[in-house]
C-alpha positions in Angstrom: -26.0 -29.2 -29.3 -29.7 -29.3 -27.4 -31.3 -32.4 -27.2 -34.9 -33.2 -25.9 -32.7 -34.4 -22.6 -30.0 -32.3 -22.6 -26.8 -30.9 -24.0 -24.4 -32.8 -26.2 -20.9 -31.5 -24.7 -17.7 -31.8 -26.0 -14.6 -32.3 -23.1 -11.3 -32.3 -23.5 -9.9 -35.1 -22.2 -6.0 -35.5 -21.6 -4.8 -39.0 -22.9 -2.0 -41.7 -21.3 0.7 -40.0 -23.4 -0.4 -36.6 -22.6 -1.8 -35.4 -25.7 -5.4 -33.8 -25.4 -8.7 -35.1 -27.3 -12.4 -34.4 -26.6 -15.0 -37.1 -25.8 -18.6 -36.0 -26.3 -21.2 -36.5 -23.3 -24.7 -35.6 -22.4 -25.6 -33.1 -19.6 -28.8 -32.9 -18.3 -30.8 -29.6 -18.8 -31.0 -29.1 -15.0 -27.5 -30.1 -14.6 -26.4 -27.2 -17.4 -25.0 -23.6 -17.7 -25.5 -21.8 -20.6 -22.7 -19.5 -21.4 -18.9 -18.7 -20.6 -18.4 -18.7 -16.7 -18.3 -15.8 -13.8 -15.1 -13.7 -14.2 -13.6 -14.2 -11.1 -10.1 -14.2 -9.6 -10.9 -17.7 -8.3 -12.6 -19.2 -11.2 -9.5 -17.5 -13.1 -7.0 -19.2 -11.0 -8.9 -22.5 -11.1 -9.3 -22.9 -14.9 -5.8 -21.9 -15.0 -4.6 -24.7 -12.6 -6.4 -27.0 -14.5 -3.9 -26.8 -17.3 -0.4 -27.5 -15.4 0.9 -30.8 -17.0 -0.5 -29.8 -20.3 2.0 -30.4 -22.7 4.2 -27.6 -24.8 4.0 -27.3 -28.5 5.6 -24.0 -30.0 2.8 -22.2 -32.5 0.3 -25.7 -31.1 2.1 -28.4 -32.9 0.9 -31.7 -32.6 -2.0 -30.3 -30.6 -0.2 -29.0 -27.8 -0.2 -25.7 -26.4 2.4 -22.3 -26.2 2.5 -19.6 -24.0 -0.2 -17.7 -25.5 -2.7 -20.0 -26.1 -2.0 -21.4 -22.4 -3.7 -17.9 -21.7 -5.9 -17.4 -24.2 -7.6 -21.1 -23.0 -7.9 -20.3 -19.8 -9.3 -16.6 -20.1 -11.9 -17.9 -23.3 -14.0 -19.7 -20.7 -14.6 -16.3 -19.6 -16.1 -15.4 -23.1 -12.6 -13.0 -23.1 -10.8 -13.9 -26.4 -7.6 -12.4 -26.4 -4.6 -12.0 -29.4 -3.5 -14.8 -30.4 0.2 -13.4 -30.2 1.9 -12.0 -27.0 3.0 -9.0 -28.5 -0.4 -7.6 -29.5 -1.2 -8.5 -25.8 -0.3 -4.8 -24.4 -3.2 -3.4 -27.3 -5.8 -5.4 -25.8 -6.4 -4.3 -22.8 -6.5 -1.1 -21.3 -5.0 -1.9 -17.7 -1.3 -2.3 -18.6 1.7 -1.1 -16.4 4.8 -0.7 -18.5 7.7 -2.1 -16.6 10.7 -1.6 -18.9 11.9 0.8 -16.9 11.9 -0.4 -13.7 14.6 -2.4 -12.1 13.8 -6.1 -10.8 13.0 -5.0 -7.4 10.0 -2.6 -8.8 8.6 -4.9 -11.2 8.5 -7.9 -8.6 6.5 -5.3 -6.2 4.0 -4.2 -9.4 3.4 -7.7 -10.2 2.5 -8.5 -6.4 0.3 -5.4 -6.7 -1.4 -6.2 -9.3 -2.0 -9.5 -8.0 -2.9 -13.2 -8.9 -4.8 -13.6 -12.5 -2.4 -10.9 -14.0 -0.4 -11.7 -17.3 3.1 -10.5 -17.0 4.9 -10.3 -20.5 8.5 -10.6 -21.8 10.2 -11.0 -25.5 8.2 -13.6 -26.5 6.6 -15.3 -23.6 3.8 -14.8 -21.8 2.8 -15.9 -17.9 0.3 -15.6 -14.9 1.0 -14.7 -11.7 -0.6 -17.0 -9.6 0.5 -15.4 -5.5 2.5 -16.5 -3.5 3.3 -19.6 -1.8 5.7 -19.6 1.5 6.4 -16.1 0.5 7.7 -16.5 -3.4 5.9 -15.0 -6.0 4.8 -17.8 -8.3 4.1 -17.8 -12.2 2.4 -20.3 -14.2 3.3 -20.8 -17.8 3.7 -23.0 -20.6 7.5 -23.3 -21.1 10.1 -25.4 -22.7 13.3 -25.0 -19.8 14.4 -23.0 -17.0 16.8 -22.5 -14.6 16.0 -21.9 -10.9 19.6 -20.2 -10.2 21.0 -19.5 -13.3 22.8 -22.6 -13.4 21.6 -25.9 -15.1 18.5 -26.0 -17.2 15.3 -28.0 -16.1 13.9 -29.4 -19.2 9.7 -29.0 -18.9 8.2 -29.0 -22.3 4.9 -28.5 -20.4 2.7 -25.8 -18.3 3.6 -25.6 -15.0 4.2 -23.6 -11.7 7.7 -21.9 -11.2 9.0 -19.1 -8.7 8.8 -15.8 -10.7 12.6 -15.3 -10.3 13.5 -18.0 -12.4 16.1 -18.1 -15.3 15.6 -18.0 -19.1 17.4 -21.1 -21.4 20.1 -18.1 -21.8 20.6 -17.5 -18.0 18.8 -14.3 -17.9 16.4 -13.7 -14.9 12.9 -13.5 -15.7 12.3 -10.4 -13.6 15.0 -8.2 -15.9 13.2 -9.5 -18.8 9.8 -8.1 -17.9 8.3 -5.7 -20.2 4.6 -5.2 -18.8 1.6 -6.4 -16.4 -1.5 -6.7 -18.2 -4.5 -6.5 -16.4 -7.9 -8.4 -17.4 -10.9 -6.8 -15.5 
């Protein structure tokens, strides 16, 4: 809202158990920016680090976030607002790469072609590439467990940043779950 001053802003603002609320503030008119922010792949990957720690609430319960709306929060301060559900994800945009197909090997080297900012999509789930550090392929995403080796389950119940050849809660790789790369340009 415009005031003679400035701009009443709401921000969210993550509380001591985790949980997210807003607090309104005042902006200064020179300090402002009117609108959604510069597509980038930095701005993307910056507004999307910004959420790791944010707690995991299937469908938003209790105001937390899934999957999707992990990505549809970071890509809306882009003025991009995407489907709410993952599986309507591949009908939104019009760079997708279909990966069903393709064995683990070819859809780890299409998702490091496609590069950091891309969604990558499996039953269910939705997650970001974010590059590589040390040479792994990394993902962020909001998710409830995982395994690094197939083997015992880390409990994380929040967004965060895990190799892309992780394990599902059913001791399935990520990579042979895969479905598709979607591309926001």
């Amino acid at each position: 809202e415009e005031t003679e001053s400035g701009y009443q802003v709401r921000f969210p603002m993550r509380r001591e158990d985790g949980s997210l609320t807003s607090v309104t503030e005042e902006i200064p008119k020179t300090a402002a920016s009117l609108g959604y922010l510069a597509y980038t792949k930095d701005a993307l990957l910056n507004q999307a680090y910004q959420l790791i720690g944010q707690p995991y609430g299937w469908g938003d319960t209790d105001e937390k976030m899934d999957c999707s709306s992990t990505m549809n929060s970071i890509f809306k301060t882009f003025g991009i607002q995407m489907p709410r559900n993952t599986s309507q994800l591949t009908l939104f945009s019009a760079k997708v790469t279909d990966l069903s197909a393709m064995s683990a090997e070819e859809k780890e080297a299409a998702i490091r072609e496609a590069g950091s900012g891309s969604m990558i999509l499996l039953p269910g789930h939705v997650v970001m590439y974010v590059g590589e550090t040390d040479g792994v392929p990394q993902i962020l995403h909001n998710v409830t467990a995982y395994s690094l080796d197939g083997g015992a389950l880390e409990t994380a119940m929040e967004c965060r940043v895990t190799p892309l050849a992780i394990y599902n809660t059913g001791g399935i790789r990520y990579l042979e779950l895969f479905t598709a790369i979607v591309e926001i340009e």
